[in-house]
ChimeraX commands (.cxc) that place a marker at each C-alpha (Angstrom):
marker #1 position 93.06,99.03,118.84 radius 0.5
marker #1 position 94.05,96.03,116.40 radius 0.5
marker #1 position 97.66,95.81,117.58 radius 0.5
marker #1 position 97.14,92.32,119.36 radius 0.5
marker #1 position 95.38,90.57,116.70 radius 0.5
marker #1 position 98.19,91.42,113.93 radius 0.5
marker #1 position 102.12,90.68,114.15 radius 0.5
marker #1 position 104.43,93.28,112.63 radius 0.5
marker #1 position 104.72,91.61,109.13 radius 0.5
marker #1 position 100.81,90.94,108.75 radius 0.5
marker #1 position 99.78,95.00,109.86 radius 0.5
marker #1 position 96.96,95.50,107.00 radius 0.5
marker #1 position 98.07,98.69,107.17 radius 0.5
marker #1 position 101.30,97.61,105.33 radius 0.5
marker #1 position 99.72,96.56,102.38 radius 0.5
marker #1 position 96.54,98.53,102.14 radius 0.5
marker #1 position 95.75,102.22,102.08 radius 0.5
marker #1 position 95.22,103.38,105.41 radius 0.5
marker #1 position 91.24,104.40,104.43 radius 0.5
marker #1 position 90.96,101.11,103.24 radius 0.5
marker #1 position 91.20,99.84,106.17 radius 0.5
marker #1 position 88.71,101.56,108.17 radius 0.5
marker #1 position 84.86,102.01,107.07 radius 0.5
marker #1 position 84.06,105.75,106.75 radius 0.5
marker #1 position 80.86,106.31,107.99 radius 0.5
marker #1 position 79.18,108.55,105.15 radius 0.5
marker #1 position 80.65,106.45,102.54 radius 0.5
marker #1 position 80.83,103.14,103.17 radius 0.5
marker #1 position 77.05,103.81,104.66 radius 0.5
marker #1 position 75.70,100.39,103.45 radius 0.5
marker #1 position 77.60,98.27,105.45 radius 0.5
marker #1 position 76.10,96.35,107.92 radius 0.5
marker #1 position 78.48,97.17,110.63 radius 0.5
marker #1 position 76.73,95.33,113.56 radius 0.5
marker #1 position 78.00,92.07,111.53 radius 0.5
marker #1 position 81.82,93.43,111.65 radius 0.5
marker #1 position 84.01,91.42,114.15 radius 0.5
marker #1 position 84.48,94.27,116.55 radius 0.5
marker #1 position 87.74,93.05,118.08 radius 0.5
marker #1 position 89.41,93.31,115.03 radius 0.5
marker #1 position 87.94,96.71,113.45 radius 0.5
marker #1 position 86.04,98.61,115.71 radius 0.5
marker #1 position 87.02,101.83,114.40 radius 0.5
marker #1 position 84.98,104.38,111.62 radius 0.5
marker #1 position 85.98,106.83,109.80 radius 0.5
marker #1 position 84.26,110.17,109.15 radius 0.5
marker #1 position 84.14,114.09,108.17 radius 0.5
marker #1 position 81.15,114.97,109.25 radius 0.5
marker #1 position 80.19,117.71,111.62 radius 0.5
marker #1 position 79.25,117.07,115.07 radius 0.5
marker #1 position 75.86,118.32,114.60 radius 0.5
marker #1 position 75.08,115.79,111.74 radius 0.5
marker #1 position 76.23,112.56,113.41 radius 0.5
marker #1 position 73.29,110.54,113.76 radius 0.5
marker #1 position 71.55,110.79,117.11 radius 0.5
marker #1 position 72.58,107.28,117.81 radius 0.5
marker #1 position 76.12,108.00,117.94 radius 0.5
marker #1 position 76.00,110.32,120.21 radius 0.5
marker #1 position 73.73,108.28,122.73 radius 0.5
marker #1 position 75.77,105.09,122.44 radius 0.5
marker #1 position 78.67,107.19,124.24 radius 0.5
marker #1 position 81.22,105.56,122.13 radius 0.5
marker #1 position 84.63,107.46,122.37 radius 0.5
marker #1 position 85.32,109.82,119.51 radius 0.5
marker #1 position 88.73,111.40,118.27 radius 0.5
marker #1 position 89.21,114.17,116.84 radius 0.5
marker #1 position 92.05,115.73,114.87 radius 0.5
marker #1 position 92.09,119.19,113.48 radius 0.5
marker #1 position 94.49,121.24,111.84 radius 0.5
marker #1 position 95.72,124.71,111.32 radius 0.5
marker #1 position 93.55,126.44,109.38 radius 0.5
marker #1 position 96.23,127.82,106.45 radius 0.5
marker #1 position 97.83,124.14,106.20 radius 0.5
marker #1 position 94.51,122.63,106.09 radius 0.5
marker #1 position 93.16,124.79,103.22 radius 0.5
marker #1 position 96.77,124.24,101.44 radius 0.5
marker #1 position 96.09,120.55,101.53 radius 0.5
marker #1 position 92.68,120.86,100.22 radius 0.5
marker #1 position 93.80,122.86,97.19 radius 0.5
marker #1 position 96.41,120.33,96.63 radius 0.5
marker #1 position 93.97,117.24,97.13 radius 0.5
marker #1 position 92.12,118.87,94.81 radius 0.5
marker #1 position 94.28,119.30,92.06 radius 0.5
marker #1 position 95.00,115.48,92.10 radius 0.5
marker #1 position 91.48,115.15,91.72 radius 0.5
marker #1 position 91.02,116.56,88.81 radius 0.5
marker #1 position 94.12,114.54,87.53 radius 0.5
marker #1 position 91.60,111.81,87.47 radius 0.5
marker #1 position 87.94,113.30,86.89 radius 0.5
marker #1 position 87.26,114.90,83.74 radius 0.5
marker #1 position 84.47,117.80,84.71 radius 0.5
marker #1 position 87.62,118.79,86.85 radius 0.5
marker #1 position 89.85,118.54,83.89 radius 0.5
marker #1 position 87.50,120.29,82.03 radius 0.5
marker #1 position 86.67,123.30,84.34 radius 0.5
marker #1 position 90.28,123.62,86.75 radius 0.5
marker #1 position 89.31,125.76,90.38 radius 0.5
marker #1 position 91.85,128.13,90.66 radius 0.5
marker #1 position 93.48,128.91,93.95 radius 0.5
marker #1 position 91.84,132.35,93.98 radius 0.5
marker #1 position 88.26,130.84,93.88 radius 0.5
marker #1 position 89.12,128.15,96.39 radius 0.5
marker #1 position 90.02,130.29,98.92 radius 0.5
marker #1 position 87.42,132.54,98.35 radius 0.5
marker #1 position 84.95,129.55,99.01 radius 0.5
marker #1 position 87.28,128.38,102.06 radius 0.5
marker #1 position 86.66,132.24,103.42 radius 0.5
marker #1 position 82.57,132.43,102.96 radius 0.5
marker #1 position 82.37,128.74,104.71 radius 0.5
marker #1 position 81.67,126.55,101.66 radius 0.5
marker #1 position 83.58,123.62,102.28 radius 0.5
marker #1 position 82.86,120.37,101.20 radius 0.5
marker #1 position 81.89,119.05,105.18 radius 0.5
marker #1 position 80.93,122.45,105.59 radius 0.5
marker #1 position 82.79,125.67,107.50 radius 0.5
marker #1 position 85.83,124.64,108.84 radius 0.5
marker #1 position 85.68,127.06,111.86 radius 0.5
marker #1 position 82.05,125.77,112.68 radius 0.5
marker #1 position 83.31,121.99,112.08 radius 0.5
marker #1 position 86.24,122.52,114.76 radius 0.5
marker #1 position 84.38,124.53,117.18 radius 0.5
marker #1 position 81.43,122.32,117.29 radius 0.5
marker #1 position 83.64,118.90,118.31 radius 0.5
marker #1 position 85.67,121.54,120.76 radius 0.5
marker #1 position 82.78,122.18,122.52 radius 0.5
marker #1 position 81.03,118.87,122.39 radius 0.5
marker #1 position 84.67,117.69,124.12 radius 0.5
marker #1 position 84.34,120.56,126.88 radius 0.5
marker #1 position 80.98,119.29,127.36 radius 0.5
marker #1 position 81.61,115.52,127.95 radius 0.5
marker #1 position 84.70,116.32,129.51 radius 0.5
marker #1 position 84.31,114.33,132.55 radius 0.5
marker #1 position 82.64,111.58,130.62 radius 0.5
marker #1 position 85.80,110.91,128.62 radius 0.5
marker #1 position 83.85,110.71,125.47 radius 0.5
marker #1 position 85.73,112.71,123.17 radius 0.5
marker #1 position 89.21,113.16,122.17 radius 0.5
marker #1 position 90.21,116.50,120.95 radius 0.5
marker #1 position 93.49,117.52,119.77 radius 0.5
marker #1 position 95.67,119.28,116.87 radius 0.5
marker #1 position 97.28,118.04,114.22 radius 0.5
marker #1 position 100.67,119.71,114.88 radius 0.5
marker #1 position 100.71,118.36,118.50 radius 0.5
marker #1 position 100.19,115.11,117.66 radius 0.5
marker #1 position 102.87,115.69,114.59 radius 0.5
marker #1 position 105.47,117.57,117.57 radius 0.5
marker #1 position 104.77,114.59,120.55 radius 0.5
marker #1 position 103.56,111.43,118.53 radius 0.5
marker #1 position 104.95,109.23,120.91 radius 0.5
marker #1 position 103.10,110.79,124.06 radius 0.5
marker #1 position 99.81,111.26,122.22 radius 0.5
marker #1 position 100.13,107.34,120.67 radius 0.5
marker #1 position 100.33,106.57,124.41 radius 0.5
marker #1 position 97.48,108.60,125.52 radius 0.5
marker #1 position 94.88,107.90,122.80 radius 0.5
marker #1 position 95.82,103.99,123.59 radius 0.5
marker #1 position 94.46,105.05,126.97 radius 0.5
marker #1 position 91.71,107.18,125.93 radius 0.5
marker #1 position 90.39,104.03,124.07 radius 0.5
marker #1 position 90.83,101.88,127.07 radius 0.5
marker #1 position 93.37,99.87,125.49 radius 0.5
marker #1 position 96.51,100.96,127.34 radius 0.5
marker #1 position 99.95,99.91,127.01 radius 0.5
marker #1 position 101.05,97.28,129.51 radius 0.5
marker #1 position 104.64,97.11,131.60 radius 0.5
marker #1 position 105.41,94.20,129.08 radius 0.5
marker #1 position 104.69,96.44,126.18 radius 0.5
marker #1 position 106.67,99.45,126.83 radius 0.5
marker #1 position 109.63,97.19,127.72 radius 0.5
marker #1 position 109.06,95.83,123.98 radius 0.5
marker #1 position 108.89,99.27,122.74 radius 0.5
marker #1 position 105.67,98.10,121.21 radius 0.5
marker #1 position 104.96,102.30,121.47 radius 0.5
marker #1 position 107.79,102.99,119.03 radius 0.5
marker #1 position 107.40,100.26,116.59 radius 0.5
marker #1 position 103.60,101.40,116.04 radius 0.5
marker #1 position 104.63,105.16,115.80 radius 0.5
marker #1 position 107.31,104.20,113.29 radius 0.5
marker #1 position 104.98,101.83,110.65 radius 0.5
marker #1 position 102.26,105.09,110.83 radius 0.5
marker #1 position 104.88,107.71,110.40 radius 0.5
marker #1 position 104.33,109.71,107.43 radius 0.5
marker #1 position 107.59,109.04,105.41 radius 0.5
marker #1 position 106.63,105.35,106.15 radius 0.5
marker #1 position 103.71,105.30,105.14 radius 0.5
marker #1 position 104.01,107.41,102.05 radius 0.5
marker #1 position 107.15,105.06,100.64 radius 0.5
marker #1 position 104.97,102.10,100.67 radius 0.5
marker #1 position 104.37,100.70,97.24 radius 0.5
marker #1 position 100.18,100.62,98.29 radius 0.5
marker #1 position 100.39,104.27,98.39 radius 0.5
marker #1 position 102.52,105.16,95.82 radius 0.5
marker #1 position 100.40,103.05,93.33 radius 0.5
marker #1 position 96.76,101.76,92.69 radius 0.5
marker #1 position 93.48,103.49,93.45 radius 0.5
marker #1 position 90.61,103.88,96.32 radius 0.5
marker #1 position 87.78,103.39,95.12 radius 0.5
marker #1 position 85.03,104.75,97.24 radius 0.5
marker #1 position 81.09,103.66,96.88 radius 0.5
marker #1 position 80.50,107.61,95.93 radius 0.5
marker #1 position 82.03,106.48,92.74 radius 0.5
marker #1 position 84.85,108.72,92.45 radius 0.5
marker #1 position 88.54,106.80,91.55 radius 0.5
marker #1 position 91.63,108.47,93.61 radius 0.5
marker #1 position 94.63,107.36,93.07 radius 0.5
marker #1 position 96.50,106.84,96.25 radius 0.5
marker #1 position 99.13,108.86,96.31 radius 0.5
marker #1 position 96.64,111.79,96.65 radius 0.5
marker #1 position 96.06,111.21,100.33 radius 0.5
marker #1 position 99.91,111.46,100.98 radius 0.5
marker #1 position 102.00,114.94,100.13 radius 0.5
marker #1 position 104.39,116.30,102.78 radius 0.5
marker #1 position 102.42,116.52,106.23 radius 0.5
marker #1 position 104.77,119.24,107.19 radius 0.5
marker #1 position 103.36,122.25,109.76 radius 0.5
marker #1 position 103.54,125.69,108.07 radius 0.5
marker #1 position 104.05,124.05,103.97 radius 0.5
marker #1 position 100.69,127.46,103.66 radius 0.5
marker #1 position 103.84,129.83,103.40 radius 0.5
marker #1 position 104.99,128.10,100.51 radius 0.5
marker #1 position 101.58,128.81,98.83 radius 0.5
marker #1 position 99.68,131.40,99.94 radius 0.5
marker #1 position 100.40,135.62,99.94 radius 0.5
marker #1 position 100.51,137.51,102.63 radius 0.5
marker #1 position 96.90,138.74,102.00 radius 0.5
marker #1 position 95.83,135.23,101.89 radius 0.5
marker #1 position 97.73,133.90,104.95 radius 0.5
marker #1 position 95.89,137.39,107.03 radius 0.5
marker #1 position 92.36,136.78,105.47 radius 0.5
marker #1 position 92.57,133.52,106.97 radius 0.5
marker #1 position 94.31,134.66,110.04 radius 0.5
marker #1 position 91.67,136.95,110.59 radius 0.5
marker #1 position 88.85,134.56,110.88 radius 0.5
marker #1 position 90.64,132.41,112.49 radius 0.5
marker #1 position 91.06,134.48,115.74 radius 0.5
marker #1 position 87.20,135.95,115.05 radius 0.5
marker #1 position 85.75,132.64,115.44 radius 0.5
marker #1 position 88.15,130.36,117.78 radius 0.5
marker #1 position 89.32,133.37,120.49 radius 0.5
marker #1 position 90.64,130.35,122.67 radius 0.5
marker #1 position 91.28,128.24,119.70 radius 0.5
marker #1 position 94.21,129.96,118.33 radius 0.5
marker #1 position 97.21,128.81,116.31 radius 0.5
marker #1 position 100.37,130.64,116.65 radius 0.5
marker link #1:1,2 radius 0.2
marker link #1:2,3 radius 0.2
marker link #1:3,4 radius 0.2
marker link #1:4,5 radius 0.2
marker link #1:5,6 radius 0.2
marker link #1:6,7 radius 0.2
marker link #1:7,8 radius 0.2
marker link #1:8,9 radius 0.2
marker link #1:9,10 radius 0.2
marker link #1:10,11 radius 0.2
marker link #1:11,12 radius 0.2
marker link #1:12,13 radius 0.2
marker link #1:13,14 radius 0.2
marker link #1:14,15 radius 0.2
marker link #1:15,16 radius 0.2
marker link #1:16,17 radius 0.2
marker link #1:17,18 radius 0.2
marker link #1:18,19 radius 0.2
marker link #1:19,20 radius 0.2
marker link #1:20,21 radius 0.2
marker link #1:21,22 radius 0.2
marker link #1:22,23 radius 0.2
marker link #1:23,24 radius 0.2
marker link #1:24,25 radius 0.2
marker link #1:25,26 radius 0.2
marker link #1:26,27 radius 0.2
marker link #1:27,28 radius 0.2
marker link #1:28,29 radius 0.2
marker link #1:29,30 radius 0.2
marker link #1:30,31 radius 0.2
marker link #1:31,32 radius 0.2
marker link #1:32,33 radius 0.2
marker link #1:33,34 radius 0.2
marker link #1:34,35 radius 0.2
marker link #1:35,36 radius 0.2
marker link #1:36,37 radius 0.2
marker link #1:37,38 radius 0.2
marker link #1:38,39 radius 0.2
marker link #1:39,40 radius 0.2
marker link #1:40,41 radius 0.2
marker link #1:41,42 radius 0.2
marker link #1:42,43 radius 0.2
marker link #1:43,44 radius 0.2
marker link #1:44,45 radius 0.2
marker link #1:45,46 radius 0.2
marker link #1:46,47 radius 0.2
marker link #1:47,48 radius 0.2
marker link #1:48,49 radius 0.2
marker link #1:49,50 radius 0.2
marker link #1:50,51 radius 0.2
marker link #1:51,52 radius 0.2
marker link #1:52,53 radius 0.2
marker link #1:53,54 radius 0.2
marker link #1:54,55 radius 0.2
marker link #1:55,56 radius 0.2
marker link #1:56,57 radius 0.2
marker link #1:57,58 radius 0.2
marker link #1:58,59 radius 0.2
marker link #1:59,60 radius 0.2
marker link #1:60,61 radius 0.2
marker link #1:61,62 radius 0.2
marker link #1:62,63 radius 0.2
marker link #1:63,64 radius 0.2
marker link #1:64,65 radius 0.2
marker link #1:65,66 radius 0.2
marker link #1:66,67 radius 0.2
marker link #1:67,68 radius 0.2
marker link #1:68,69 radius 0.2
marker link #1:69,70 radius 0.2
marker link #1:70,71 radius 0.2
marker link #1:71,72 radius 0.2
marker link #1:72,73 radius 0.2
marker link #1:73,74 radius 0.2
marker link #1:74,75 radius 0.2
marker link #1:75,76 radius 0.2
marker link #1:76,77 radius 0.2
marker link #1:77,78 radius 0.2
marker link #1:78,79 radius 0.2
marker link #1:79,80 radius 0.2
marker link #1:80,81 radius 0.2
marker link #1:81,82 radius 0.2
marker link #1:82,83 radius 0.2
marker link #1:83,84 radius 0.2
marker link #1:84,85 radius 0.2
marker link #1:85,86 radius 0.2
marker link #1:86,87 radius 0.2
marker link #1:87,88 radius 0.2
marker link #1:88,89 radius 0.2
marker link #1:89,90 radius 0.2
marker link #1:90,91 radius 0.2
marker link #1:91,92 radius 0.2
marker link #1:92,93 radius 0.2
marker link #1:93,94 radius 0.2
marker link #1:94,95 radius 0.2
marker link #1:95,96 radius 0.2
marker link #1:96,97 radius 0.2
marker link #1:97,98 radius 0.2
marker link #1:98,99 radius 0.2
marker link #1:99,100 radius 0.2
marker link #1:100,101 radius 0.2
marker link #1:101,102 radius 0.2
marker link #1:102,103 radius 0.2
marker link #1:103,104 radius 0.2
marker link #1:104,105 radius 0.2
marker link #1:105,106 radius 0.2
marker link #1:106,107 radius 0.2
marker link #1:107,108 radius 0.2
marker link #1:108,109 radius 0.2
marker link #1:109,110 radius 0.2
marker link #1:110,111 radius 0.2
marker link #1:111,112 radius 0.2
marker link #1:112,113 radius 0.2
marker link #1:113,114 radius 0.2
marker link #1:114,115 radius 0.2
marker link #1:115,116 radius 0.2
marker link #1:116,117 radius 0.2
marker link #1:117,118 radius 0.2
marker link #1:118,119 radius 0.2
marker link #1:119,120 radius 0.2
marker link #1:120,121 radius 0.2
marker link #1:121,122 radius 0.2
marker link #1:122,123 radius 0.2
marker link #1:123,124 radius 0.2
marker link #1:124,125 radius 0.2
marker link #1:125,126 radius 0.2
marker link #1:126,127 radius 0.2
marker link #1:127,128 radius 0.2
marker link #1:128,129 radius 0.2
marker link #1:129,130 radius 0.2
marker link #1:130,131 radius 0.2
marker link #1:131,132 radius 0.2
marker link #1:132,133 radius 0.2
marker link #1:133,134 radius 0.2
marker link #1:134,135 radius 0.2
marker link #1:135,136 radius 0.2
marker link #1:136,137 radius 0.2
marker link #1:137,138 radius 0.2
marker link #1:138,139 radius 0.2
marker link #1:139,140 radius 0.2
marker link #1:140,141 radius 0.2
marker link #1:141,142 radius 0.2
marker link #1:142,143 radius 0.2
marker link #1:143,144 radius 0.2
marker link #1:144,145 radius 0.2
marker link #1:145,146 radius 0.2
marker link #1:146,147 radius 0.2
marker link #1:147,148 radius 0.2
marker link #1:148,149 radius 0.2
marker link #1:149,150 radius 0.2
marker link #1:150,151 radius 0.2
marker link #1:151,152 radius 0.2
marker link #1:152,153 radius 0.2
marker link #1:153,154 radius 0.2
marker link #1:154,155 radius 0.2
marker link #1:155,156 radius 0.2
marker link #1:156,157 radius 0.2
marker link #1:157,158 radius 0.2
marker link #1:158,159 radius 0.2
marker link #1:159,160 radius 0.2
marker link #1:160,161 radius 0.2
marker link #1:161,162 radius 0.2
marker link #1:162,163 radius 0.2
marker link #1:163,164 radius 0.2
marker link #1:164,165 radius 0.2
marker link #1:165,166 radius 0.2
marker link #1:166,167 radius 0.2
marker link #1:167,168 radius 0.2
marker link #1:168,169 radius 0.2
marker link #1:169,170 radius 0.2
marker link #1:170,171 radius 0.2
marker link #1:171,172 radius 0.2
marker link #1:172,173 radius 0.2
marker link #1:173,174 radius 0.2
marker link #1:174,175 radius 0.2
marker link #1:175,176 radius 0.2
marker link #1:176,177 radius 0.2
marker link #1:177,178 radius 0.2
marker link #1:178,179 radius 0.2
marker link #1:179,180 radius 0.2
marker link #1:180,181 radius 0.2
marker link #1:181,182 radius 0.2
marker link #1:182,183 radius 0.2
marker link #1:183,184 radius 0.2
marker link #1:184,185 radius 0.2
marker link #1:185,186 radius 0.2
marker link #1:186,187 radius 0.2
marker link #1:187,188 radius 0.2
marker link #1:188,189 radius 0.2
marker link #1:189,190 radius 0.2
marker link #1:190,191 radius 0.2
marker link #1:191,192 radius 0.2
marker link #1:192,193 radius 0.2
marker link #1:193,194 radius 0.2
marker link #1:194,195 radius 0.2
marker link #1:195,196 radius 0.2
marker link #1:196,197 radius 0.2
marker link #1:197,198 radius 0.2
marker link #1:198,199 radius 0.2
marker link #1:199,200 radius 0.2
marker link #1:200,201 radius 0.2
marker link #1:201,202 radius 0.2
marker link #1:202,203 radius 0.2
marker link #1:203,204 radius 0.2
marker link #1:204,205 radius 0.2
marker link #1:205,206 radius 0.2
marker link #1:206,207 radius 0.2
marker link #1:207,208 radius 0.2
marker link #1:208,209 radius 0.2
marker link #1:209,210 radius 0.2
marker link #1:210,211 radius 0.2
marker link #1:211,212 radius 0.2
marker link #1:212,213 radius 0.2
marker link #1:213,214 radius 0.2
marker link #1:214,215 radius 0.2
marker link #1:215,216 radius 0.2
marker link #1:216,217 radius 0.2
marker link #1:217,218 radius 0.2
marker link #1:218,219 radius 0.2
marker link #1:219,220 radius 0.2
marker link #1:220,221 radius 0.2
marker link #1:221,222 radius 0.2
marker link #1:222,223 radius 0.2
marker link #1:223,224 radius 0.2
marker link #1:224,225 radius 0.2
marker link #1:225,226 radius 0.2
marker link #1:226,227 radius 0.2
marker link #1:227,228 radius 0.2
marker link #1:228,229 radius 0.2
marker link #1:229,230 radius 0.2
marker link #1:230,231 radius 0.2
marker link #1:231,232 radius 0.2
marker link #1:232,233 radius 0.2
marker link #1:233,234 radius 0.2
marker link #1:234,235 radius 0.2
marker link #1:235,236 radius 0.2
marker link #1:236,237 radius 0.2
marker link #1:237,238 radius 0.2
marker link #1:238,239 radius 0.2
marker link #1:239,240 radius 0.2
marker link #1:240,241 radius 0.2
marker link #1:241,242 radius 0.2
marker link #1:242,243 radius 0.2
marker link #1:243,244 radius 0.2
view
């Protein structure tokens, strides 16, 4: 979206954390965003659910993406987000969750943006319902992860910015797919030092928000019990929705 105002040695994203460079919506709430030069950052961030986006979202028909994940790696990198947190914030320090409790929480739907099943299903069918309106963007996290390079290319076109004859021939593509790949990314002095400092008032130090990325790390976590719990609900409340 930003890749014509910004040459390859001036990419924000190269010296800031990659959520400080996008408002999230429930955090960054007090910003008036109607003053933000659009052409340069006309992207927000959010976790909410689709049910508690405000009304006006959803009738301005802007285009909304949405990445989800497999449910065992995304409760693995909760717990481990979590643990960084309470590197840094004492009543964590104080009182540590253990992974027992977590995923007991993660299992009766008390997440911190609320039940992960519910949260996926309800963009899933909000994108099967605006399907031919081209509204929303719905895909997995280990697609994206297997095919970067043909999902890069279609979310370009999904945001009506595609890329031109002259940019493919400049493998304009590839150079954007290798500044946001993960080892990239995570190798960058921004994110192996400093803090993000969110209006909520909590400090997180930066290297929280980068670990491995890899599909499958649940199986170097969680028992087999834990993995089939999961499992379990998984194909309960997605039927079509399922990961392999």
């Amino acid at each position: 979206m930003t890749r014509h105002h910004f040459d390859d040695s001036k990419n924000p994203i190269l010296t800031k954390l990659p959520h400080d460079c996008i408002p999230t919506l429930e955090i960054d709430c007090d910003i008036n965003f109607t003053s933000l030069d659009d052409t340069r950052f006309p992207l927000l961030g959010t976790h909410l659910p689709y049910t508690c986006l405000p009304q006006s979202i959803i009738d301005s028909k802007c285009k909304i993406i949405y990445i989800c994940r497999e449910p065992k790696d995304t409760f693995v990198s909760t717990w481990h987000y979590t643990k960084k947190l309470e590197e840094t914030i004492s009543q964590f320090k104080d009182n540590p969750i253990t992974l027992e409790q977590e995923i007991e929480w993660f299992l009766e739907g008390k997440s911190a943006y609320g039940p992960y099943w519910d949260h996926v299903s309800e963009y899933r069918k909000a994108s099967k319902d605006h399907h031919g309106m081209n509204e929303i963007f719905f895909l997995k996290y280990e697609d994206l992860r297997n095919d970067t390079m043909s999902y890069v290319k279609k979310l370009a076109e999904f945001m009506g910015k595609p890329f031109s004859k002259e940019e493919e021939d400049q493998f304009v593509p590839e150079k954007i797919v290798a500044t946001c790949e993960f080892g990239n990314l995570s190798n960058l002095e921004v994110n192996k030092s400093g803090s993000h400092n969110p209006k909520s008032g909590i400090k997180v130090n930066n290297n929280a928000f980068f670990r491995k990325g890899e599909i499958g790390d649940w199986k170097n976590l969680l028992s087999e019990d834990m993995a089939k719990s999961i499992d379990n609900i998984t194909k309960e409340k997605f039927q079509s929705l399922i990961w392999d």
